[in-house]
C-alpha positions, 0 to 999 in steps of 0.5 A: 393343065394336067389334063391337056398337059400342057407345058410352059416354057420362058424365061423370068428375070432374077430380079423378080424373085425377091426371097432369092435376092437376099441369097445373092450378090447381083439379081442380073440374068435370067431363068430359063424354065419349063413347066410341064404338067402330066400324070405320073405313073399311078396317074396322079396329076404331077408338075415336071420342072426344070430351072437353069440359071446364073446366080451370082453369090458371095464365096464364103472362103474369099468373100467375093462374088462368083457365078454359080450355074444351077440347072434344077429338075424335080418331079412334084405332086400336086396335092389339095390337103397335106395329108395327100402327101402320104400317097405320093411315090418317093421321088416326088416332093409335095406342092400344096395347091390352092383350093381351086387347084391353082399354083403360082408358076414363078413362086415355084420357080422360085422355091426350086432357085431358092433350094438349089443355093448352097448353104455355104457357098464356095467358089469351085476356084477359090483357095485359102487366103494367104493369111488364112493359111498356116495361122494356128500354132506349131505342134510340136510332136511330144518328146520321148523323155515326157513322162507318161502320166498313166505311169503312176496307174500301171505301178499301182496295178502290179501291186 
């Protein structure tokens, strides 16, 4: 493939990524894709991938569903031991491939998706439930008249 540089372009169903599902709310829609396989600047055989999608997650501040958009586009090198991975240029990330030089094209589609998840995902609209809002306790600014407790240490230091 990286010697005809060929380039693959579709779409798959969410639905079809099972280690992506339990990230989500819903496995509606689909991933639009393109592969392209090339040699990269020190003629190393790379994989160029770019994924867009829909993902429907669960807001951590609301608990309630939203669609997050994620356009993904990274730069791997295609290595056959990972001690190749030493030699590969700062803006690639490694992909193992198996020891006839094969990759699963979804797997990689899907560790892209699974990687462009937020930790916590958080709605761009949500705000502060109402009860959320103000439910720790007032503190009150100090009085003046407290007494200092260090008072007691610069008394003993004069003398």
């Amino acid at each position: 493939m990286v010697e005809e540089r060929r380039i693959f372009e579709g779409a798959l169903l969410i639905a079809g990524f099972k280690r992506l599902q339990s990230l989500l709310a819903d496995e509606a829609g689909e991933a639009r894709y393109k592969l392209e396989f090339v040699r990269n600047e020190l003629g190393a055989a790379s994989l160029l991938v770019e994924v867009s999608a829909s993902l429907t997650l669960i807001c951590q501040r609301t608990l309630e569903p939203f669609v997050q958009p994620v356009d993904v586009k990274a730069r791997l090198g295609l290595i056959a031991h990972e001690r190749e991975e030493a030699a590969l240029a700062p803006e690639y990330e490694p992909l193992l491939v198996d020891a006839d030089g094969r990759i699963d094209p979804a797997a990689v589609i899907e560790d892209e998706l699974v990687l462009a998840v937020p930790l916590v995902p958080v709605s761009p609209t949500s705000e502060w439930p109402e009860e959320g809002r103000g439910a720790g306790p007032m503190i009150e600014p100090e009085a003046e008249s407290r007494e200092n407790p260090f008072a007691v240490l610069r008394e003993l230091k004069k003398h």
